[in-house]
N, C-alpha and C positions, 0 to 999 in steps of 0.2 A: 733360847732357840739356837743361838751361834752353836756355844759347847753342844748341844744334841746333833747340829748338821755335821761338826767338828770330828763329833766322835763316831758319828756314823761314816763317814768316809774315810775314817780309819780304820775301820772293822770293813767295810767292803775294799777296801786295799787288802786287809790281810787276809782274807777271804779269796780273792782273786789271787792273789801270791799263792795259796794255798794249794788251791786247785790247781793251779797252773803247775805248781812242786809236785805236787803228787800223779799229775797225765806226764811230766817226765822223768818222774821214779819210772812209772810202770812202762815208759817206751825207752828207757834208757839214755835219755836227753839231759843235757846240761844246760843252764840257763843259755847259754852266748848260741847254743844250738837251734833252743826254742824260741830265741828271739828273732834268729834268721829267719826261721821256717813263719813264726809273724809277721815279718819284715814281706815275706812272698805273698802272705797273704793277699795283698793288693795287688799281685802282679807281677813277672818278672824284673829282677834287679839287677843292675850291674855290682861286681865285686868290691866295689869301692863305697857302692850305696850302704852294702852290708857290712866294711868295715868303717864306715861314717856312722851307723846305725847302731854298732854294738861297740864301738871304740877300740875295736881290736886292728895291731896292726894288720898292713897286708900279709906277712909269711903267715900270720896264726888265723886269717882268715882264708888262707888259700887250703890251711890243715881243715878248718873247719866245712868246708865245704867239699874238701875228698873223702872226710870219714859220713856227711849227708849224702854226698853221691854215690859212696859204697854199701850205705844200707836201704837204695835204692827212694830216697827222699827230695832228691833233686835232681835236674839236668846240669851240663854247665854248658854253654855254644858260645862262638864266638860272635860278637855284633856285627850284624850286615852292615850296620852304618860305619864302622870303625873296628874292623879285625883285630888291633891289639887290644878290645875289649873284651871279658869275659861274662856272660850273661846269664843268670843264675835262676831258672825256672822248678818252682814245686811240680811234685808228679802227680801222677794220681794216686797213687800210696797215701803221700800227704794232705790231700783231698778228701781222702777216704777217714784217716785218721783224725784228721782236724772235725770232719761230720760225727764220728762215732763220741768224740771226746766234746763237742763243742757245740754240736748241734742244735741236742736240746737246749741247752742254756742260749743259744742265740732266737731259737722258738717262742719259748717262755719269754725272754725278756724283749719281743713285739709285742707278745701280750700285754707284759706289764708295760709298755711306753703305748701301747695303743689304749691304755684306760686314763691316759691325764689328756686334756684340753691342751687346744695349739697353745694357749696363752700360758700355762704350764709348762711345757714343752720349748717353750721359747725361751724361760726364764731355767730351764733346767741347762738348755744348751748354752746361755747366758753365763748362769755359774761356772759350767764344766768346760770350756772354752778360758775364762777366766783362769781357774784351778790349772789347767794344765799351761796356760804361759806361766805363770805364779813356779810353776816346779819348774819348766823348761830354763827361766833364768836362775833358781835359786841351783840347776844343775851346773849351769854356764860357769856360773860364779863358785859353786865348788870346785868345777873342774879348774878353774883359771888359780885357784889358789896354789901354791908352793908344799906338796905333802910335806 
């Protein structure tokens, strides 16, 4: 049963990957772009969130957010709380886009999480909570190594 959970979370990785490569072939998005524009998902970010989030410095996060702002993808404002902030808001383009491309699949997969039991469901959050500190340090500690 391990190798069968194993191998299925690698095929729904590449799968995910997939889809995700191919909504920005067709909107002309590059990974570090679409990770921003997931990053907004949750909210506005400051510029630093978003170069903490894609590890890009700040000059090529300041590019990366002029060429989202110019294909009308993003805001940029400065923080009320702190003016030498800059604060990084999805539009409604992005909103729009993110529904057309991503909709359905967040649709359907209610469905599919509304047919397992809380106690399923606890044990699925359990794993997947596990799985993602498991990558988050094995990222840490790749990035910490000496290329």
């Amino acid at each position: 049963m391990t190798a069968a959970v194993s191998l299925a979370v690698m095929r729904w990785q590449d799968a995910t990957q997939a889809y995700d490569e191919a909504v920005g072939a067709r909107l002309g998005l590059i990974a570090a772009e679409r990770h921003c524009l997931g990053l907004l998902y949750g909210g506005p970010q400051s510029a630093g969130a978003v170069a903490a989030a894609t590890g890009l410095t700040p000059a090529a996060v300041t590019a990366l957010i002029d060429r989202l702002e110019a294909r009308g993808l993003v805001t940029r404002t400065r923080s009320l709380e702190d003016r030498r902030k800059v604060v990084i808001e999805a539009t409604g383009l992005t909103r729009e886009l993110s529904e057309r491309y991503y909709g359905a699949i967040a649709r359907e997969g209610e469905k599919v999480v509304a047919s397992f039991s809380d106690a399923e469901l606890a044990t699925v959050l359990r794993f997947i909570n596990a799985a993602l500190d498991l990558q988050n340090k094995q990222l840490a500690k790749l990035k910490a190594e000496p290329a």
